[in-house]
N, C-alpha and C positions, 0 to 999 in steps of 0.2 A: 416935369418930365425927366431931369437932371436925375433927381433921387431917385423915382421910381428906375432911370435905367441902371443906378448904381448897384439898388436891390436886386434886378435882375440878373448883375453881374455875381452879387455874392450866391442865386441860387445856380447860376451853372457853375459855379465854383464848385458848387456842394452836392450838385446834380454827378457831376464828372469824379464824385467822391471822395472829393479832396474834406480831409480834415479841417476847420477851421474853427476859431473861439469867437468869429463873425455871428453874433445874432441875427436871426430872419427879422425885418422889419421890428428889433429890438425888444421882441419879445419872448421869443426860443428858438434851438437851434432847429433846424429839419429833425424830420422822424427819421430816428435810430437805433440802436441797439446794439453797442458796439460788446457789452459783456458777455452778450448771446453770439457774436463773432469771435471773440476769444473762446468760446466753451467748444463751438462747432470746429474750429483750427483743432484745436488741442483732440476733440475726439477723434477728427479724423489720425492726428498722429499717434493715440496708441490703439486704434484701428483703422488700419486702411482699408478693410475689405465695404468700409460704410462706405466711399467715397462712389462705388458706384450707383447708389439710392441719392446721394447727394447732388449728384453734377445731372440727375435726369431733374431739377429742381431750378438750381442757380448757379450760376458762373460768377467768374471772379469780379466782371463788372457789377455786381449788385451789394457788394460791401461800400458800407459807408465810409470806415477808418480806412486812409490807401495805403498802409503798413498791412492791414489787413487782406486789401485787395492784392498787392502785387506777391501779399505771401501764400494765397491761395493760387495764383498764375502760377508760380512755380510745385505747387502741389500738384497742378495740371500739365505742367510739363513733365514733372517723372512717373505720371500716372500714365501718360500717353508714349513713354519708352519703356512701361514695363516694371520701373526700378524701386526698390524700398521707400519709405517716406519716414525719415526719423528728422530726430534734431541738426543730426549733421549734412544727412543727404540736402536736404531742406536748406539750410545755409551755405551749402555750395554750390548748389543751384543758382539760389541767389549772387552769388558773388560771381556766377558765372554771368546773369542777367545786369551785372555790374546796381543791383538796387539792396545789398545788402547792407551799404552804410546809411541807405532810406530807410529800412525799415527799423533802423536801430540797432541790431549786437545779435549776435549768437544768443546771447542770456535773456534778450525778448523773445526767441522763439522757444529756451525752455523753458520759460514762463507761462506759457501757452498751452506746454507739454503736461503742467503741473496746476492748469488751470481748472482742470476737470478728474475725477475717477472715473464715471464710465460714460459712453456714449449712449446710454439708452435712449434717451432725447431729442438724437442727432436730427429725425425730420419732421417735427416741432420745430426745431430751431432753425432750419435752413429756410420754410415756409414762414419764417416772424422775420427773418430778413429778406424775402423776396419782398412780402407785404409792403416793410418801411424803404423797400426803393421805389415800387408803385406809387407808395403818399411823394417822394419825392418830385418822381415824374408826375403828379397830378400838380404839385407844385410849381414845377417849374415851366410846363405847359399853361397854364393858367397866370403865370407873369408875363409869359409871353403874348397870351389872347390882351391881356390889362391894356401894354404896352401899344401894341398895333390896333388896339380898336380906341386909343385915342389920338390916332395919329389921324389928320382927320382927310389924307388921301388916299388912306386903303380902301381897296375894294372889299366891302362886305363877307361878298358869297367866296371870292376867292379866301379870304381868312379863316371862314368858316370852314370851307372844304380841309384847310391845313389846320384847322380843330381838330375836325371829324377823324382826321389820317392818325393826327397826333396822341391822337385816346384810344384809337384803334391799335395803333404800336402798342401803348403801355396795354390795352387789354389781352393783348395776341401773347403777352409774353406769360401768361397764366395759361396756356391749351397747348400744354405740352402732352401729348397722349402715351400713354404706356405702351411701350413693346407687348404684342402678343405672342404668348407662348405657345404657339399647335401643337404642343404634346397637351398640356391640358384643355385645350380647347375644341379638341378635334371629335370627340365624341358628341359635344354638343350641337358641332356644326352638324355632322352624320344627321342627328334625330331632325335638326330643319330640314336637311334635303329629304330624307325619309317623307315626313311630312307634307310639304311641296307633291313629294311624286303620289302619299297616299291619296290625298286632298283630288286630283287629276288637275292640277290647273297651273299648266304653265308658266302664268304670268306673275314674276316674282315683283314687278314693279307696278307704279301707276298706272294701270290702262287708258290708253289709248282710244277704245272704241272702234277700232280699224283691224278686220281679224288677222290679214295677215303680217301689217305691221306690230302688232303684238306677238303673234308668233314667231315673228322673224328676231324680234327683241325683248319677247318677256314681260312687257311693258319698258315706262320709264324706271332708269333704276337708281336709288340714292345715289349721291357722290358725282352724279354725271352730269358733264356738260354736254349737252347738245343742242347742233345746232339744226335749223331749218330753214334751207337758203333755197333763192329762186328771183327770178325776174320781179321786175312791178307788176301786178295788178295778176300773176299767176295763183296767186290765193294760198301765199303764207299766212296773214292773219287770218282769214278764215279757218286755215287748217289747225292751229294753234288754239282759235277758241271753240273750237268744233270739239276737238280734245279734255280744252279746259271742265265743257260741258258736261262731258259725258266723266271724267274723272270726279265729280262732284256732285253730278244729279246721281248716274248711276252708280257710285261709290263711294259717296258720300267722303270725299276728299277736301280739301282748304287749299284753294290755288288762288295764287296770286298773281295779278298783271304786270306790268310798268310798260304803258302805253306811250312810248314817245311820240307817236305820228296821227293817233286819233283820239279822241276825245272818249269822256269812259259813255256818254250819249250814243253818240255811235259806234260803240262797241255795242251796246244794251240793246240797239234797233237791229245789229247782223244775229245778236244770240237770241234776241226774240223771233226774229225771222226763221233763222233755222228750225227753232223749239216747235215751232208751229206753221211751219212750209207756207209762209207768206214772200212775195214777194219784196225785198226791204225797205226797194226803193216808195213804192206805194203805201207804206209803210209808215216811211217818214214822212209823206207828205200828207199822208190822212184821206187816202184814196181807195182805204181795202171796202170791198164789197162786203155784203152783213155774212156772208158766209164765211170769209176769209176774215172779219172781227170776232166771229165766233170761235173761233180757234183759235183766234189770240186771245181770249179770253178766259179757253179751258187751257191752254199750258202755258200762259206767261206763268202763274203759280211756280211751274216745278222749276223755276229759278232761284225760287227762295231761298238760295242754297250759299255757302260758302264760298262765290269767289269775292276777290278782291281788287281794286284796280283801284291804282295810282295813276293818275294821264297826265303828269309833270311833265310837260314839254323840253325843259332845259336842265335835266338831269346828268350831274355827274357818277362817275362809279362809284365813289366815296362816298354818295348821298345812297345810291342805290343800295351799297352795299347796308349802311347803316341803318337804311331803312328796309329791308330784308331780314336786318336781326332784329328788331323791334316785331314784327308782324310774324319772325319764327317764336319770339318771346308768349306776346300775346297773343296771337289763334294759331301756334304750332301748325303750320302751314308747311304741306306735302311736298307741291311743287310750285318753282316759280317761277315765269314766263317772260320774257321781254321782248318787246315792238319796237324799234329795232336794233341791232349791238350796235351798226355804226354811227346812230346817234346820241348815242350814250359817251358825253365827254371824257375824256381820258387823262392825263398830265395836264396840270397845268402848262401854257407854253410850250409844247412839245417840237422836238426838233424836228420829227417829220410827223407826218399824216398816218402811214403806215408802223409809224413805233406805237402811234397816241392806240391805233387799234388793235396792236399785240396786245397795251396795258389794260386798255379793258376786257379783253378776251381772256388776258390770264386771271384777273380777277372774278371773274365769273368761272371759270372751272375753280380756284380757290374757295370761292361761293359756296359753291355747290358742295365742298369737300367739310367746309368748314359746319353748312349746319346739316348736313348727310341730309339733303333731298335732290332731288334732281331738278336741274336750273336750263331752261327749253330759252336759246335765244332766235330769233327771227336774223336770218343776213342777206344782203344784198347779192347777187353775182354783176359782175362786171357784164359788159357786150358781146364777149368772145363766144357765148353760147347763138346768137345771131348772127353772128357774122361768120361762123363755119359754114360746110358744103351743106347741101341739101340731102346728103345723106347721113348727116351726121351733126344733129341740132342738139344733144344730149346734152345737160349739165355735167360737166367736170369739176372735181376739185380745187386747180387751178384757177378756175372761173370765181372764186369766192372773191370778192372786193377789198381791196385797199390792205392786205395783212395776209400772207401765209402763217401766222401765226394763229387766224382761226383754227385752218386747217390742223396745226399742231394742236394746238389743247382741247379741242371735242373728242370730247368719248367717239361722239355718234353725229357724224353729217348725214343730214335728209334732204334730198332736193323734190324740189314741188314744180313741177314742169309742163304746161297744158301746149301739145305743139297745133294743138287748133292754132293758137295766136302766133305763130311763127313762120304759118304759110297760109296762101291765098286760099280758101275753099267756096266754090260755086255753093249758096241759099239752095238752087234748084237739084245738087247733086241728094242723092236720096239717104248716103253716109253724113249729112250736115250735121242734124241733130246730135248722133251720134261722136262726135269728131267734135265738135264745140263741146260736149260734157265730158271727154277723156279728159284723163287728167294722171299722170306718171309720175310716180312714186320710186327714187332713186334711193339706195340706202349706199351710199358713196363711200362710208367710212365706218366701223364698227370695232370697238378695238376687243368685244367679246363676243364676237357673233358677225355671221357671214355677212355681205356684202351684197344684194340684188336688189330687183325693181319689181314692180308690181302696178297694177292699173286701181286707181278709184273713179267713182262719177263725182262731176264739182257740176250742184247744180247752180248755176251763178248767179238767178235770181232769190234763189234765197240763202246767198252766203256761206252752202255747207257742202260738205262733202259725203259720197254714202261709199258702202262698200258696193263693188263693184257685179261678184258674184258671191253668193253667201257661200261659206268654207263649212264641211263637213267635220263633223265634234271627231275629235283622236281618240280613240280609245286608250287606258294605257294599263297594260296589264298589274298582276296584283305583284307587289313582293313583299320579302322578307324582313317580319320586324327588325328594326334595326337592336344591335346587340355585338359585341364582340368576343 
């Protein structure tokens, strides 16, 4: 254990970029490239105008040599006031960073000046030294796993989760996206919208299946987090797989679940229910009449489709996440769903309740950003929607549980609200039926698109929801090809 911790000392030595003539486990140094950091210096000094293709690549922590590192920090400081970058600006910068007797003499940085003629090269080279800091960080995270997975009172999944985190940093540092430019961009976007309005169809995202929540949002749309919050047993998950359904049967979409509260069995008994207006509960227990088998039997089929469900009960966001990218890798998956956010673990150890559920909130609009689809979470609301006047039972945003910081990062808050369940209603009153299948439709939050409510029917024995009154096709008139 002794040795191996001492090796581990020498890789964060060399992880932190320090130079050393310390062999790795005595048989090479870390991956490097220190000649290809002498050429990139030097281009940048007899061009500065490269250094902004450069710094949208790597910063000064990804040099190996730290003569090398601390002389590109100071590249970065007189690029960030504006000012010349030659041999001398450069060395008194340094001498002002007090690290010019570090990195050696005036005469090594014009050695560097005269290390190269031209910079054609320049991001080649800067992309062969981001690489050999990645090998390093794969390095040094991988003595770290050696280390504590023979220590023989670590907790497993906790280490694994700080794997997961840890390859996730070093991969995060490769998805740096390019600035777009809307001067050349802008006619291409024109010919989509063009497109969109000749097409007549609204909905630029997932559909939903629900006309006027589509309407009111286009569908679901990439990049977006949103949420779907509501009391227990008000028919979140049903509204969620009612969607998933219809985004996959009828548009042939790839949705993905992560069921923390039900098993992916009864998820499979509420979507066959709905698919074929059986009751679910008779269902499960193997009590449908021949006529109600009969119908599960012509549409369980149109199931056959593309969802996915994970019903990992003791999921963290780190697991979620990682496994979100794997399932966008292999079935490039539309959208992806989760039952429920606040059981989705957060920080290890976290200081409070309500930071643990910022952390996974924010990581799932990141989610959402990172592999551009739109990521649908299920949330609880707290009591305060029950415990108001009787004039006034509506979900607020306020009401969301344990984290105003839902609230902050959804695109899009949807509240699913049935107030049959929130007051007493007489069986003999002749509004019963009626009033037990309402079911209220809040769009609370919208950060592209208005904000109101609307009515669905939740029939409750078979898990779904319908539209309420069928909506009338929009006509939209014709226009003009697009062209400048």
């Amino acid at each position: 254990m002794g040795k191996l911790r001492n090796k581990r000392q020498k890789i964060d030595e060399l992880i932190l970029n320090e130079e050393s003539d310390l062999k790795l486990y005595d048989k090479a140094l870390p991956p490097n490239c220190v000649d290809i950091e002498k050429e990139l210096i030097g281009s940048v000094l007899i061009d500065n105008l490269i250094l902004n293709d450069i710094i949208q690549i790597i910063d000064y922590k990804h040099f190996y040599k730290k003569a090398h590192s601390e002389i590109f920090r100071a590249i970065l400081n007189l690029n960030s006031r504006g000012e010349p970058i030659d041999i001398h600006t450069l060395a008194e910068e340094l001498k002002k960073m007090g690290k010019l007797e570090e990195v050696g003499s005036v005469d090594y940085i014009g050695e560097l000046a005269s290390y190269v003629t031209t910079s054609a090269n320049y991001m080649q080279h800067a992309r062969i030294i981001l690489e050999k800091y990645i090998l390093r960080g794969l390095i040094h995270v991988s003595s770290e796993i050696i280390e504590k997975s023979l220590d023989p009172s670590v907790n497993t999944f906790n280490l694994l989760n700080t794997a997961e985190q840890n390859l996730l940093n070093i991969s995060e540092s490769l998805s740096k996206k390019k600035v777009i430019n809307v001067k050349e961009e802008i006619e291409t976007f024109y010919e989509e919208l063009f497109k969109r309005r000749k097409d007549k169809n609204i909905i630029t995202g997932v559909p939903t299946g629900f006309t006027l929540l589509d309407e009111h949002t286009s569908g679901f749309q990439k990049s977006e987090f949103i949420v779907i919050a509501g009391r227990p047993s008000h028919g979140k998950t049903a509204l969620i797989l009612n969607i998933a359904r219809h985004a996959a049967v009828q548009h042939n979409k790839t949705v993905a679940i992560f069921s923390l509260e039900m098993t992916y069995k009864e998820l499979m008994i509420r979507l066959i229910a709905a698919e074929a207006r059986v009751d679910a509960r008779n269902l499960k227990i193997g009590k449908l009449t021949d006529e109600e088998w009969t119908r599960v039997a012509k549409y369980f089929p149109n199931l056959r489709t593309n969802i996915l469900i994970d019903d990992s009960s003791d999921l963290s966001i780190l697991e979620l996440r990682a496994k979100a990218r794997r399932l966008k890798y292999d079935y490039n998956v539309d959208m992806i769903m989760v039952d429920y956010l606040q059981l989705v673990k957060g920080q290890e150890n976290p200081e409070r309740r309500d930071l643990e559920v910022a952390y996974v909130s924010r990581n799932l609009k990141a989610l959402a950003k990172d592999l551009d689809i739109p990521v649908v979470a299920c949330a609880q609301l707290n009591r305060g929607v029950e415990t108001r006047g009787s004039k006034d039972k509506g979900p607020q945003l306020a009401d969301l549980r344990e984290s105003g910081a839902i609230e902050q990062d959804a695109d899009v808050v949807i509240f699913v609200h049935r107030p049959f369940l929130l007051r007493k209603t007489d069986e003999d009153d002749p509004e019963y039926e009626k009033e037990k299948r309402k079911a209220l439709i809040i769009i609370g939050k919208q950060r592209n698109g208005p904000t109101t409510s609307f009515e669905l029917e939740y029939i409750a024995e078979h898990t779904c929801f319908t539209n309420a009154i069928p909506q009338p096709i929009i006509e939209v008139p014709e226009v003009q090809e697009p062209g400048f």
